[in-house]
C-alpha positions as CSV (number, residue, x, y, z in Angstrom):
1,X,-200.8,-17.8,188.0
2,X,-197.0,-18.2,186.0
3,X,-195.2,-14.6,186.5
4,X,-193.5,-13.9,183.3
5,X,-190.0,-13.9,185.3
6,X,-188.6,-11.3,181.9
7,X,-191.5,-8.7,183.7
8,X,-189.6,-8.4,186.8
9,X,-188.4,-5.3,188.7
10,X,-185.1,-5.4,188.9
11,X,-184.5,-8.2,185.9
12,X,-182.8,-5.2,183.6
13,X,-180.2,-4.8,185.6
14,X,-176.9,-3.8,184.0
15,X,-178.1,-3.0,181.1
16,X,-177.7,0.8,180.5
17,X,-173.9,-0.5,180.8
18,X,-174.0,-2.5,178.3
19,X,-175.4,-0.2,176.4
20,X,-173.1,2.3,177.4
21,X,-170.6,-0.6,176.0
22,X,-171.5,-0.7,172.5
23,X,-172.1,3.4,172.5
24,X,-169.2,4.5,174.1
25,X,-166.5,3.6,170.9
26,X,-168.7,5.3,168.5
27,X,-168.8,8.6,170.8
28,X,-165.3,8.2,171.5
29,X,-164.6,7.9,167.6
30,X,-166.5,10.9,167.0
31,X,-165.2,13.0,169.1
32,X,-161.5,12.6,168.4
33,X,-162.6,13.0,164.9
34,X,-164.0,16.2,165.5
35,X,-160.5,17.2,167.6
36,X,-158.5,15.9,164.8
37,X,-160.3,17.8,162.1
38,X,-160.6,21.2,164.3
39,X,-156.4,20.6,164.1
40,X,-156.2,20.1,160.7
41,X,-158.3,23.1,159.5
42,X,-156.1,25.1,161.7
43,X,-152.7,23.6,160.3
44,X,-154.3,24.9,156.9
45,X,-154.9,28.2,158.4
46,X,-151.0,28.8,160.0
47,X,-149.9,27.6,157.2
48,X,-152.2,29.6,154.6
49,X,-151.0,32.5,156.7
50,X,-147.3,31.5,156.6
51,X,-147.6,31.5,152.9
52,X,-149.3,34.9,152.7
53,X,-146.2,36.5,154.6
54,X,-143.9,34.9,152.5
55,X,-145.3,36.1,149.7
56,X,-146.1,39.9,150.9
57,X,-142.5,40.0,152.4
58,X,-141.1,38.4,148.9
59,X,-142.9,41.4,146.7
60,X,-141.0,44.0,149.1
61,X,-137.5,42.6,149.1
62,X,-135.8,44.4,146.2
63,X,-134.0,42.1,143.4
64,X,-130.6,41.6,143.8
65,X,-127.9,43.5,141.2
66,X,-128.9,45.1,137.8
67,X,-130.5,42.0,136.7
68,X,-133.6,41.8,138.1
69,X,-132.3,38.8,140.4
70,X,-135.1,38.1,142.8
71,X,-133.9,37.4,146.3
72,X,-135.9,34.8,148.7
73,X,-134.0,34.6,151.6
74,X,-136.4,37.3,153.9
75,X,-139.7,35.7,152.5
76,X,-138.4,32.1,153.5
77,X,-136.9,33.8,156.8
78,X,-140.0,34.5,157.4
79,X,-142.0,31.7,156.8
80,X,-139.4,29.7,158.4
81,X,-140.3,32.3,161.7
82,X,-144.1,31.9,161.6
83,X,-144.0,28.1,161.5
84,X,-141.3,27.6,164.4
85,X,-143.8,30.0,166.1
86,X,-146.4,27.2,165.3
87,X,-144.1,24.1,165.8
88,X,-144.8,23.8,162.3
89,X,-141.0,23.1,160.8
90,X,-140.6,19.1,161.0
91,X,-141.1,18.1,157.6
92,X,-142.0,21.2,156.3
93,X,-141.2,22.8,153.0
94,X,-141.3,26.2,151.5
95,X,-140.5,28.0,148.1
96,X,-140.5,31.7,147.5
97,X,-140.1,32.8,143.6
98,X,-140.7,35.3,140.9
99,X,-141.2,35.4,137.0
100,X,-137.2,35.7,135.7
101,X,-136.8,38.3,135.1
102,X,-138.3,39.9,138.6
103,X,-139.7,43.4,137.2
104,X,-142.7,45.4,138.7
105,X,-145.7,43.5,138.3
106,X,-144.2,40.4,138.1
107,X,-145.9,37.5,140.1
108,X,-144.3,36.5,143.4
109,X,-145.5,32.7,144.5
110,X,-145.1,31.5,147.7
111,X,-145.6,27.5,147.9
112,X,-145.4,26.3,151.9
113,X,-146.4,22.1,152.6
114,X,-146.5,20.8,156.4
115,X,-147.4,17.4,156.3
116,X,-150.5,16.8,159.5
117,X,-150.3,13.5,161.6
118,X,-153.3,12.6,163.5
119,X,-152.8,10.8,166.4
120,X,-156.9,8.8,165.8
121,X,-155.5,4.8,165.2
122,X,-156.0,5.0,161.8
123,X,-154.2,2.9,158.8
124,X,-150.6,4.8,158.0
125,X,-151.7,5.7,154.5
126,X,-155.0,7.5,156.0
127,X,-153.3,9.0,159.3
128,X,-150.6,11.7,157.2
129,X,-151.9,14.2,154.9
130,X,-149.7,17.4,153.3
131,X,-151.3,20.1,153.9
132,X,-150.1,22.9,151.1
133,X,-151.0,26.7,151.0
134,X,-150.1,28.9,147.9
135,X,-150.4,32.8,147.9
136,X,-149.6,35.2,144.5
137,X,-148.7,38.3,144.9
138,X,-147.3,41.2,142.1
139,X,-143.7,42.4,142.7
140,X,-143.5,46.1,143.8
């Protein structure tokens, strides 16, 4: 009798690691991309939170003279504080303003953009994103 010699014991050897082989990138892939998008949705949190403060500080900070000048150096102070506390500031950009001219009620925007690299080995065009948070508040 002809043993089939593909029937063997021992004939599949070394072949969970190949396996393993073509498994291993695709886990790999995944799981960065799961890191990478956990770090980007908490960029857009610090920096949706950055904005907020800019914004709640900027409706505090009385205008400047009799002319209703509105004055954003504290609301950028401070969003230029929360996002060195985040290592946040390379490349990042922030406005503060208010309707001219800044009366009671009048709506304060705060615009802050961090641009997000991931570090996946993806094309250049795919691998930087700006990331942009805007919060409106009324003057007091």
């Amino acid at each position: 009798m002809i043993m089939n010699r593909y029937r063997r014991p021992g004939f599949e050897r070394g072949s969970s690691t190949v396996e393993l082989l073509f498994a291993l990138p695709l886990l790999l892939l995944m799981m960065f991309g799961i890191v990478e998008a956990s770090r980007a949705w908490l960029t857009a949190s610090l920096v949706n939170s950055a904005a907020r403060e800019g914004a709640r500080i900027g409706v505090r900070t009385p205008a400047l003279g009799t002319g209703n000048t509105f004055d954003p150096g504290p609301a950028q102070t401070e969003i230029d504080s929360i996002l060195a506390g985040m290592s946040l500031t390379a490349g990042a950009s922030r406005s503060v303003t208010c309707a001219a001219p800044c009366l009671p009620g009048s709506p304060v925007t705060a615009t802050v953009s961090v641009p997000f690299t991931t570090f996946l080995p993806v094309p250049a065009a795919l691998g930087t994103l700006t990331i942009t948070e805007t919060a409106v508040m009324r003057f007091e």
